[in-house]
N, C-alpha and C positions, 0 to 999 in steps of 0.2 A: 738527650743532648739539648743542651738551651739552644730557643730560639735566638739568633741574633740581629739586631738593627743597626743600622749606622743612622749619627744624629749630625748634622750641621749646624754648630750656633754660628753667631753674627759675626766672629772675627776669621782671620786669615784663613785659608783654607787652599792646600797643596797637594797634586797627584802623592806626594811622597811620603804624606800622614797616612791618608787612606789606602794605601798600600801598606801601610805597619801595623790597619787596622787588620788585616784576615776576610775572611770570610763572613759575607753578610748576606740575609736573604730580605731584608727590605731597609728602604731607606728615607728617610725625614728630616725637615729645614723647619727650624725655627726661626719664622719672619726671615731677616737677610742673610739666613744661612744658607738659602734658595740659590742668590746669586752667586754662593762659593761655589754650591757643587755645579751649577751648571756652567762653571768655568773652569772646570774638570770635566765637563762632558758628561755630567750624571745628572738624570732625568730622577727628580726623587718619586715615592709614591703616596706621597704625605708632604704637607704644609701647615702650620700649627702657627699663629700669632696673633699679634696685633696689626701688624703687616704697615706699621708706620717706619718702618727702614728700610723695607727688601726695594728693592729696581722697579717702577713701575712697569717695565717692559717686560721682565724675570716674569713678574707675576699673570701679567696679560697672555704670555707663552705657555703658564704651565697651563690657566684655567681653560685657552683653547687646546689645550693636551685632554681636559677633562679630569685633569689630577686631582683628588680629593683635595681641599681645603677646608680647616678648621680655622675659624677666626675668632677672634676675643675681641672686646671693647679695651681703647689705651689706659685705662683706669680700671687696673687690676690691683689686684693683691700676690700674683708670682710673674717671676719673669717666662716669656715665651719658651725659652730653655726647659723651664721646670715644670710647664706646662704638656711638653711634647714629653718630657720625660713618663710623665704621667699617664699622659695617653700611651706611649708605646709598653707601659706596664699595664695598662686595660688591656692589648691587646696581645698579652700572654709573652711578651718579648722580655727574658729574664737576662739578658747582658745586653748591652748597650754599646756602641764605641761612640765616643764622640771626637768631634772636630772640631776647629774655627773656637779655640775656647779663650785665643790673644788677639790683637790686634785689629782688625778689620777697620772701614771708612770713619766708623766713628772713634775708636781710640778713646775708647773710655775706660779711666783707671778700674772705677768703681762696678763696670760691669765685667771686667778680669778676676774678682776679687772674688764677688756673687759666684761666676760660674764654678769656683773652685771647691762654694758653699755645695753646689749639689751634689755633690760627693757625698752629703750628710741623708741624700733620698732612698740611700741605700738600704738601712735597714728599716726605713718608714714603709718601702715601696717591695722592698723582696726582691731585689733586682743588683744587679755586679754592674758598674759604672768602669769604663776604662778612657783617659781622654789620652789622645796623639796630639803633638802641641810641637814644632819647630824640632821634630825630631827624637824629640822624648815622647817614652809611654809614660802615663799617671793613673796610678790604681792606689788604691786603699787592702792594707791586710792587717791581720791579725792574728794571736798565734805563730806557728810552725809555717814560716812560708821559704821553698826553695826555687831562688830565678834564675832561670839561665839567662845568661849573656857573656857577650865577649870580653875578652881582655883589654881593659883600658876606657873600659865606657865610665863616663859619669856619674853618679849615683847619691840624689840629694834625700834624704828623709825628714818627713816636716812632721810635728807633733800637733797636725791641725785638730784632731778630737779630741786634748787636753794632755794631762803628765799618766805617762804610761812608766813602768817597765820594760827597757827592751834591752837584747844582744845582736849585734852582727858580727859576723864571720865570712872571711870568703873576699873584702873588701881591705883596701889599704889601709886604711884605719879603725881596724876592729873595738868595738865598743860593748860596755856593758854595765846597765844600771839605770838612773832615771832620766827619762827625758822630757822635759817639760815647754808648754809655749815660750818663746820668747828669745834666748839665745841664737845665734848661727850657726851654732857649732856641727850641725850635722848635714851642712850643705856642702858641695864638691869632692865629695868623698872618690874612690876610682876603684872598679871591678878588678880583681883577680882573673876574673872569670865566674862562672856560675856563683855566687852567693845566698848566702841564709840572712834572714830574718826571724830573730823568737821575739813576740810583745804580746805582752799583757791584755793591752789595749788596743785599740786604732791607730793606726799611721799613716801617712800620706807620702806615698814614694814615688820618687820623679827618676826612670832609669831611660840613661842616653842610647838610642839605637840605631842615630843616623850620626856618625862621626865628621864636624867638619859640614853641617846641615849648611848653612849658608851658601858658603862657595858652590855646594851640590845645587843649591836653587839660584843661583848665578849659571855655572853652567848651562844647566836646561833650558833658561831662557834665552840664549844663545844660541839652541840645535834649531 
């Protein structure tokens, strides 16, 4: 059985992803993903950055916790993200879930964009990347893949690793043949129920698991 981590990058981060992540046996903040989790109430056991956007007070909390800290100099060559990634694949941890992969304080398109790149660490690194994101899961497959889910979730597939061959089945709009970057065509697709994926190559699949996410994190901050 893979080891599994949970990761927190710098943007939003909600009880309600980290609970669609499963089961995790250790947990790590990339720079200001420190201050997501511990606004969930999670003590990570790892910090990995440059530590030029985490909370100065997040950080002064965790180092009198005694919390491991990894730090970098702000003039790097990877983002903090890609760097904890990396460390949690030194440290034998073969899946990953990650968080906080939109939005957060700073709202930077360009660091939305990047996170989405590490998905590409995957076959560099040996390791299964999953991100939780406002509801949705984001994984990467190839080949023969069968997902469960319920009926009526949303279901977008991006041709982020280039023009593959692919088939779906199982989904409102069953497809088959080439799919390449650029078009929209394979976004807001809607589950049957359980669905298949057959590709050639890589894909990038965004499947909805929290119906109606918003309103749900409207709610809660209301109890």
């Amino acid at each position: 059985m893979e080891k599994i981590a949970l990761l927190a990058l710098g943007g939003s981060t909600c009880s309600q992803d980290i609970e669609l992540c499963g089961n995790y046996s250790f947990s790590c903040a990339a720079d200001s993903g420190l201050d997501g989790l511990l606004s969930v109430g999670i003590i990570p056991n790892l910090v990995v950055g440059d530590m030029d956007s985490v909370n100065p007070q997040s950080l002064s909390k965790i180092k009198n916790l005694g919390i491991e800290i990894i730090s970098y100099p702000e003039q790097k060559n990877a983002t903090d993200g890609e760097l904890a990634i990396e460390e949690l694949s030194k440290r034998g941890f073969g899946e990953i879930s990650i968080v906080g992969l939109t939005g957060g304080k700073t709202g930077r398109p360009d660091h939305v964009l990047f996170n989405y790149w590490l998905f590409w660490l995957e076959n560099k690194l040996g390791v299964k990347l999953r991100g939780f994101c406002e509801g949705f899961e984001i994984f990467s497959t190839s080949g023969y893949c069968h997902i469960k889910c319920n009926k009526g979730m949303i279901v977008s597939i991006l041709p982020f690793f280039g023009t593959t061959n692919m088939k779906l089945s199982g989904l409102k709009y069953p497809f088959e043949g080439k799919i390449e970057p650029g078009p929209a065509r394979w976004v807001s697709n809607l589950a049957l129920g359980d669905f298949i994926i057959e590709s050639e190559g890589k894909v990038l699949v965004f499947v909805q698991r929290i119906p109606n996410f918003f309103q749900t994190l409207e709610r809660a901050s209301t109890i």
